[in-house]
C-alpha positions as CSV (number, residue, x, y, z in Angstrom):
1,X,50.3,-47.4,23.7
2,X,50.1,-48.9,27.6
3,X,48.0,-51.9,27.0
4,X,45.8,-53.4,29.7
5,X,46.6,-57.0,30.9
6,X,42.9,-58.0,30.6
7,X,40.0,-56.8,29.0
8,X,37.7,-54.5,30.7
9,X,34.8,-55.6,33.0
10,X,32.2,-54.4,30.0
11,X,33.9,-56.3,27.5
12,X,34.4,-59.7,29.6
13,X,30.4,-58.9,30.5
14,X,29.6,-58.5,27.2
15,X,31.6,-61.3,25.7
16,X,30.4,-63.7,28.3
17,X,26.5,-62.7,28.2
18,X,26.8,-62.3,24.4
19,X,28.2,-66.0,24.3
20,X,25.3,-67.6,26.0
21,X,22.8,-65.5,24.0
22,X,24.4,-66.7,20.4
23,X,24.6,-69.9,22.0
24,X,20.8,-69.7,22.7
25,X,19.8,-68.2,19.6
26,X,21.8,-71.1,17.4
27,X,19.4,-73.7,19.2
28,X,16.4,-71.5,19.0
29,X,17.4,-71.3,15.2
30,X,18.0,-74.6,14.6
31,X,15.1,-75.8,16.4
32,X,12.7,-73.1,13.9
33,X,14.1,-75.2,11.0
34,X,13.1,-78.4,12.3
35,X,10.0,-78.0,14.9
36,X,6.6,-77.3,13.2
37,X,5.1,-77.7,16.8
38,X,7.5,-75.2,18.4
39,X,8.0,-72.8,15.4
40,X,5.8,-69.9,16.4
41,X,7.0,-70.1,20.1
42,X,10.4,-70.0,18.9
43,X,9.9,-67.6,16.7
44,X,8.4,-65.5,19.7
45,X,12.1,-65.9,21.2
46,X,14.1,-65.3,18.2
47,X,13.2,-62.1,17.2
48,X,13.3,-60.2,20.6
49,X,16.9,-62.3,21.1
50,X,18.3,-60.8,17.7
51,X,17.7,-57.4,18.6
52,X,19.0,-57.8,21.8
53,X,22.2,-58.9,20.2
54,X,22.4,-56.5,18.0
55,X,21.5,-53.9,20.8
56,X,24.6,-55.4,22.8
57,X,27.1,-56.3,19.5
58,X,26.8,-52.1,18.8
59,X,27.5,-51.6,22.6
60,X,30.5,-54.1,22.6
61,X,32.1,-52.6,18.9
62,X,31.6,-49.1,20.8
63,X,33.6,-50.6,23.8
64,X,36.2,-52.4,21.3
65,X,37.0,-49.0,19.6
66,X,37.3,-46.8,22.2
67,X,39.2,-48.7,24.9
68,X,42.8,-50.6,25.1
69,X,42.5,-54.4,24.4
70,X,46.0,-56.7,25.7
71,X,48.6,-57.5,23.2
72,X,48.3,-61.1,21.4
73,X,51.7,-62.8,23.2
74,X,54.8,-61.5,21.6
75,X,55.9,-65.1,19.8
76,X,53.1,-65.5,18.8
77,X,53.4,-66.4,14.8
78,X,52.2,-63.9,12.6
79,X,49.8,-66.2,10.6
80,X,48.0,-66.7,13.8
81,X,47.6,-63.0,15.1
82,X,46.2,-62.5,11.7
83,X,44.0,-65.3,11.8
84,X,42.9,-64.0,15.6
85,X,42.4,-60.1,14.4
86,X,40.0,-61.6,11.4
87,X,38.1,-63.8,13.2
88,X,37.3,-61.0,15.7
89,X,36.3,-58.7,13.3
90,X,34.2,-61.7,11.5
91,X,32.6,-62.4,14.6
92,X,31.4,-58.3,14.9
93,X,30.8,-58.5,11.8
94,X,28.2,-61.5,12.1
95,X,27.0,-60.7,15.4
96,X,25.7,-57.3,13.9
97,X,24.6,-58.7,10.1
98,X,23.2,-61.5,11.1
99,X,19.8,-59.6,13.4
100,X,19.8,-56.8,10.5
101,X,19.5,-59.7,7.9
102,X,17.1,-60.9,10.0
103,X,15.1,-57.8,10.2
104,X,15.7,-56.4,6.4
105,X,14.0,-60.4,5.4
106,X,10.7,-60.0,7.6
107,X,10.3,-56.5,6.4
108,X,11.2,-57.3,2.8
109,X,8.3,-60.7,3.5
110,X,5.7,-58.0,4.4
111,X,5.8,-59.7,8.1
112,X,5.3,-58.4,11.4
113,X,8.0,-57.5,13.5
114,X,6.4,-58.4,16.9
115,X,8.3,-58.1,20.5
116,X,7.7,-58.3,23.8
117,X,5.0,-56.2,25.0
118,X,2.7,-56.0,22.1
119,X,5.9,-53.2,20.6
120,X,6.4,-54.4,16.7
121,X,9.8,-53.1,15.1
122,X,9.3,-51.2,11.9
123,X,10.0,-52.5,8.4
124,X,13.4,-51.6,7.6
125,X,13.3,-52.3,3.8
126,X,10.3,-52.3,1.4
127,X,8.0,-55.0,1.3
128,X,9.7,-57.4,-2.0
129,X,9.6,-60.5,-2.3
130,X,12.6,-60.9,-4.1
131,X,14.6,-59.3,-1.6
132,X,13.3,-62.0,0.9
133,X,14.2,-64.0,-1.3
134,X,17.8,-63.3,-1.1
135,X,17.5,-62.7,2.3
136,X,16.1,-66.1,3.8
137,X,18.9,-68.4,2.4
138,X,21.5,-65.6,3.6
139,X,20.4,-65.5,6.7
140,X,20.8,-69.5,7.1
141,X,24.1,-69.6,5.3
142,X,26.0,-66.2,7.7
143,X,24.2,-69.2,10.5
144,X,26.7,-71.7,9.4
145,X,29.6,-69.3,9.2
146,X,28.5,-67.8,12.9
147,X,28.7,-71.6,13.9
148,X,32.2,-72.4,11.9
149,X,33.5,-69.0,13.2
150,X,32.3,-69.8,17.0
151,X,34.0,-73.3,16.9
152,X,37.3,-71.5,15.5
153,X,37.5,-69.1,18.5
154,X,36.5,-71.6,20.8
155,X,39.0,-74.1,19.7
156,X,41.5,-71.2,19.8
157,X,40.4,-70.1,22.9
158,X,41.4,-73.9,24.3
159,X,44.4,-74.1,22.3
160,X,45.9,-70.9,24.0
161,X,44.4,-72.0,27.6
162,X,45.5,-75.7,27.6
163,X,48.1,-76.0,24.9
164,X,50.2,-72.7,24.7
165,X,49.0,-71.9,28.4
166,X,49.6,-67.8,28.2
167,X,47.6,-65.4,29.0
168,X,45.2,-65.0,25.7
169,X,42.0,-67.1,27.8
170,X,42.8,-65.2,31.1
171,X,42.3,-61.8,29.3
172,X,39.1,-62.3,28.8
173,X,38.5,-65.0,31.2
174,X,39.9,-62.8,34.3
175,X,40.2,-59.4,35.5
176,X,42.8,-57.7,37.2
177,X,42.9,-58.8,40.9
178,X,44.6,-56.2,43.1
């Protein structure tokens, strides 16, 4: 397979927007747990920011699938091309769980699903309060491992730009200039 020296301009846009949203969305999250002044205004952000994610996660895994992505360098050891194939796949993995979880516990809590506009999502499991149940601490925990998972790539991501110096940040970090 010819395989491109970059990543596409979708995927860079993608990766880069997505970044700062899941970056947002963290804070906003954290800041739900530990604000009872600026819960509900939170809140208000959170839930409209999830599904944007996961409206932009299912565009990115289309773009992943059905386009070319550059080759990890050649000497690369094989521990750590593993270790950078599964932490991808983790990461789409999270990126789309972690707004479905999201959903599947309000609908399962018997809660609104309010967004912008006065437009409410619709309940996406039955109303139980034992699947909330399950669903509330799950949601924090795939938090943490989105977090972990996030420093991982971002230490990576330095360790390959400053360290190793190839070409693994400038794939995503660049485009082709001709």
């Amino acid at each position: 397979m010819n395989r491109p020296r970059h990543f596409n301009l979708l995927a860079r846009v993608l990766h880069w927007s997505m970044a700062l949203a899941i970056l947002a969305m963290l804070f906003v999250g954290a800041g739900m747990v530990v604000s009872l002044q600026y819960r509900a205004p939170l809140l208000d952000l959170h839930r409209p920011l999830g599904i944007a994610i996961l409206l932009l996660a299912i565009v990115r895994l289309v773009n992943r699938l059905t386009r070319p992505t550059p080759a990890l360098p050649a000497d690369l050891p094989a521990i750590q091309k593993f270790a950078a194939h599964a932490s991808h796949w983790l990461l789409y993995a999270l990126m789309l769980a972690m707004p479905l979880i999201g959903w599947a516990m309000l609908s399962a809590g018997g809660y609104p699903i309010p967004m912008f506009g006065g437009v409410h999502l619709p309940a996406i499991v039955p109303h139980s309060p034992e699947v909330y149940g399950m669903l509330r601490p799950l949601h924090g925990v795939l938090a943490y491992v989105l977090f972990a998972t996030i420093l991982a790539h971002l230490g990576a991501a330095l360790y390959h730009a400053w360290v190793r110096r190839d070409e693994v940040f400038g794939q995503m970090a660049n485009g082709d200039r001709q």
